[in-house]
N, C-alpha and C positions, 0 to 999 in steps of 0.2 A: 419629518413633519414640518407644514411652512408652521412660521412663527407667529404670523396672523391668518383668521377664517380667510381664504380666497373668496368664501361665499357667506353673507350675512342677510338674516331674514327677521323682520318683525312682523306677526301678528296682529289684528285685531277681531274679536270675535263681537262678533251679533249676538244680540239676546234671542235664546231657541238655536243657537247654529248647528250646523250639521256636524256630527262628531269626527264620523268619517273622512269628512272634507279638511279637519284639522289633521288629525293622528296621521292618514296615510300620507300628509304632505312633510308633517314633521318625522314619522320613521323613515321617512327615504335619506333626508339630511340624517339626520341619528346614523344610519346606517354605512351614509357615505363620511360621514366626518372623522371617523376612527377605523385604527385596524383591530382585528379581533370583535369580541362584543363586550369592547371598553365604551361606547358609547359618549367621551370626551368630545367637546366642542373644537374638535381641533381644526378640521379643514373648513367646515361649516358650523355656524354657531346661530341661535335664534334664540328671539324672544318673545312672551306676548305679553303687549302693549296693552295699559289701561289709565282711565282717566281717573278713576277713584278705588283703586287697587282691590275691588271688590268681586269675588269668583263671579263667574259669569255661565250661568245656566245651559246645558245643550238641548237639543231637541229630545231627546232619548232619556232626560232628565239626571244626567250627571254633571259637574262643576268642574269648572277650572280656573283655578289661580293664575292671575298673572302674575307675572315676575318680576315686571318695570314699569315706572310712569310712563306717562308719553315723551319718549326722547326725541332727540336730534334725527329729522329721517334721513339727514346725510348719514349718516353710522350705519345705511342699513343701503344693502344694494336694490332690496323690494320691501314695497309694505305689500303686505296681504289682506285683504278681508275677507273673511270667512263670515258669509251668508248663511241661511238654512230655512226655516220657516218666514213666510213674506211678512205677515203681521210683524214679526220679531223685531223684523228693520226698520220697521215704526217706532223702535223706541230705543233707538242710537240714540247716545246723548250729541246734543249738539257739539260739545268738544272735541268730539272724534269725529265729525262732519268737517269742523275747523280744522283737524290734523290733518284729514285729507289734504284739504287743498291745499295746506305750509308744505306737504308732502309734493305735491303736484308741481308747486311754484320752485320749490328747493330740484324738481327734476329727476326726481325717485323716479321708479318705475314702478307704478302702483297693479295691484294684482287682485283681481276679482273671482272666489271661488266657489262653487255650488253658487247662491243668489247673489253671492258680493258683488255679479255684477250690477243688478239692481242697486245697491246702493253705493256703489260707483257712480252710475247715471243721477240720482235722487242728488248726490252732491256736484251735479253740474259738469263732472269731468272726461264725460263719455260723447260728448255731444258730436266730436270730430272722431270718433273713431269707432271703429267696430267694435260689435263685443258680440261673445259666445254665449251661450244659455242652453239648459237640457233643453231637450223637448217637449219635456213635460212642463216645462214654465214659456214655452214660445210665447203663447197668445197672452198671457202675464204682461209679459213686456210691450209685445205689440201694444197691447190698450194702454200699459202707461208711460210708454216713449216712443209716439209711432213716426216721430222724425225723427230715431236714431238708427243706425244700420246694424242689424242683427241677424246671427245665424245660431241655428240650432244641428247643423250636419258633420260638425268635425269636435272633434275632444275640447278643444281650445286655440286659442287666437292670440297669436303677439303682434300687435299693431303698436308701432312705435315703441313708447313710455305706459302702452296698456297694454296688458295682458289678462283676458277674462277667459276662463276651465267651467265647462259643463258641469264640475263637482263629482261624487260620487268615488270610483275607483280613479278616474281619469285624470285625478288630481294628483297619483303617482306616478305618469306620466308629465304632466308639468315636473314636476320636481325634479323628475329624471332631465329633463330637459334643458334645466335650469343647474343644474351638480354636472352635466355632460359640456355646458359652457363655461361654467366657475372653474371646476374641479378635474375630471377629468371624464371620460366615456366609459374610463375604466372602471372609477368607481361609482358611476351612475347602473352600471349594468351590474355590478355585486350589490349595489343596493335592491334591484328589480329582483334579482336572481334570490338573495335572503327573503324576499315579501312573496316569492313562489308569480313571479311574471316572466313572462319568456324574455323577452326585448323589450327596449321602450318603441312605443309608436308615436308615429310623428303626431304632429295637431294638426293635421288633414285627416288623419284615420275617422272614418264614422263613427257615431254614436252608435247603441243596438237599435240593430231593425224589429218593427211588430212581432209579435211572440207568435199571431197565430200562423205569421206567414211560412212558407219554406226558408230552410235556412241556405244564407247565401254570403261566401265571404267577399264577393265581387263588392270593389266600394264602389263602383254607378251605382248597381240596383240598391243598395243599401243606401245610398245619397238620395236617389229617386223614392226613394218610400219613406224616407224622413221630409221631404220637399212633399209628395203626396198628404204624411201626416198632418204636416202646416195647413194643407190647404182644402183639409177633408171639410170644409163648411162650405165649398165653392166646387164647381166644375173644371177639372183641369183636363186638357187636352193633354192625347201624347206628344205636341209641337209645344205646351205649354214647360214638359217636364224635359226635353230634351235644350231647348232654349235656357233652361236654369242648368245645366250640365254640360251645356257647349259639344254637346253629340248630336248626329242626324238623328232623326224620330225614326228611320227606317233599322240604322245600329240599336238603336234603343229596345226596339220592338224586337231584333234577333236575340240581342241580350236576355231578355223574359221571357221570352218564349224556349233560350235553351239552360236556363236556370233555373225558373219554376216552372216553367208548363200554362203559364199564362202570358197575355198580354198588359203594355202596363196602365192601359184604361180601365179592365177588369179589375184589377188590383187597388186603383183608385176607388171603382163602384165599391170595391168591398171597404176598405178603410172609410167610405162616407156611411156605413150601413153600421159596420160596426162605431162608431160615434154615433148616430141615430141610434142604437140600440141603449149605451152609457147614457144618453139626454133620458131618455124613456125611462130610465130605471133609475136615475141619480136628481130628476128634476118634476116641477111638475108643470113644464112646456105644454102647451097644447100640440097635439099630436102632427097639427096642420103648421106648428112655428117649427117644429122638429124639421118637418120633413124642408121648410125653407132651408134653416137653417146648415143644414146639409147637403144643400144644391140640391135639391129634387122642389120644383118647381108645381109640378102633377102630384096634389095628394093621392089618387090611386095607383099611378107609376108607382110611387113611392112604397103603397102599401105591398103592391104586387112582387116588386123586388126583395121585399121585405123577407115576406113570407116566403119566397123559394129560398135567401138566406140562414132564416133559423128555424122556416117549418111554425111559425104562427101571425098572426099577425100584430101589426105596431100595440094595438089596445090589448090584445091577450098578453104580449110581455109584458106590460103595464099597470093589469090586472093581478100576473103572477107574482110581480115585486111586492106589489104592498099585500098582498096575500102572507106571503115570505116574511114582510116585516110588521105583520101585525101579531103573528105566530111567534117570534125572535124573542 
């Protein structure tokens, strides 16, 4: 056993953060740091950092104690922020905005998970670099950093001294990532392998594709429906999606057509309808900003498409919701 962690990690968590996005990044170190299930800080050691040593609330409404003031972030090979709910990161104390950056300037390698990387960006430190985000937070960010460069298609991103995780499960893939360059690949993959994951995947692996689609492990078309997802409030060409993928539109097109049985314009129409369907049932857009909003141009295109997708039309879904939620 070395005589110091090869690999040291501190924490900072957000108010509301995602619990998930802590525990599976710290069981993967727990698990690589010791033999047996001694769970000793021996290869890997971490801690979570706070500025008034006061538990800190998670999304799912449970508490964590920190363990140490804000230290030395030389001590520590990454800081971490652990994001989760967006309001939440509204109410970072300043101190730990100011830790960031002593962190940044000292040369750490700062790490943004589930939303951290929002407030990564919020303190100024993302402005040169890329950063990852679910999908489900893309357009989050776009509106509040739209001169930063952001992707939502792959698990996670190491750019330079940054490194920003989608969140969620995929945060056990960082980790693995990270114990496979400290520690060793041996004990990254007993750590995957105890948490019941086959292998780690790299952080180019896609995010999950649309639930209603066919299912497809090909990462283009999983690439190309996460790029579609993005851009379900606009019309995308199949020269639009093959240009973001660096494939011809004519591979592109054999690809969908021998994986799901469609084309990938079709599959754009549906991903804009199904969002037109969510606006109508989650908003109360008029039916005619819907249909802009979602690239359809021609409110009765719009309607007509409509209704061969779910069999009614825009105002009878409309109808049906608040039906539903007046009933509830």
């Amino acid at each position: 056993m070395p005589a110091t962690p090869r690999l040291s990690v501190a924490f900072i968590l957000q108010p509301d953060f995602t619990l998930v996005a802590f525990s599976s990044f710290v069981d993967a170190l727990r698990l690589a740091a010791d033999e047996g299930d001694g769970s000793r800080p021996l290869r890997c050691r971490w801690d979570v950092l706070s500025h008034d040593m006061r538990p800190v609330r998670a999304s799912c409404g449970l508490e964590v104690s920190p363990s140490r003031d804000l230290a030395d972030p030389a001590e520590y090979d990454y800081i971490v922020m652990v994001g989760g709910l967006l309001p939440g990161g509204r109410k970072l104390s300043p101190k730990l905005f100011a830790y960031l950056g002593h962190a940044a300037a000292a040369n750490r390698t700062l790490v943004g998970v589930c939303t951290g990387s929002f407030l990564l960006a919020r303190a100024g430190l993302m402005r040169q670099h890329r950063s990852c985000v679910s999908w489900f937070h893309y357009r989050d960010f776009v509106l509040e950093f739209p001169d930063h460069a952001v992707t939502s298609d792959q698990l996670f991103v190491v750019d330079r001294k940054r490194i920003t995780c989608a969140g969620g499960t995929s945060v056990v893939h960082l980790a693995a990532h990270l114990i496979g360059q400290h520690v060793s690949k041996a004990e990254a993959q007993k750590a995957l392998r105890i948490m019941i994951e086959r292998a780690a995947l790299p952080s180019r692996a896609p995010q999950p594709q649309p639930a209603f689609t066919g299912a497809t492990e090909n990462p283009w078309i999983r690439r190309a429906m996460l790029f579609m997802e993005r851009k379900a409030g606009a019309r995308v060409t199949v020269k639009d999606i093959a240009r973001e993928l660096h494939v011809s539109p004519r591979h592109l097109e054999r690809l969908f057509h021998a994986e799901l049985g469609v084309g990938p314009s079709e599959l754009a129409r549906t991903l804009r309808l199904r969002r037109a369907y969510d606006l109508l049932v989650d908003t109360r857009q008029p039916i005619s900003e819907v249909a802009l909003d979602t690239g359809f141009a021609d409110g009765s295109h719009f309607s007509r498409r409509f209704r061969v997708a779910f069999g009614k039309s825009p105002s009878e879904v409309r109808r049906d919701a608040a039906r539903a939620a007046r009933a509830a």
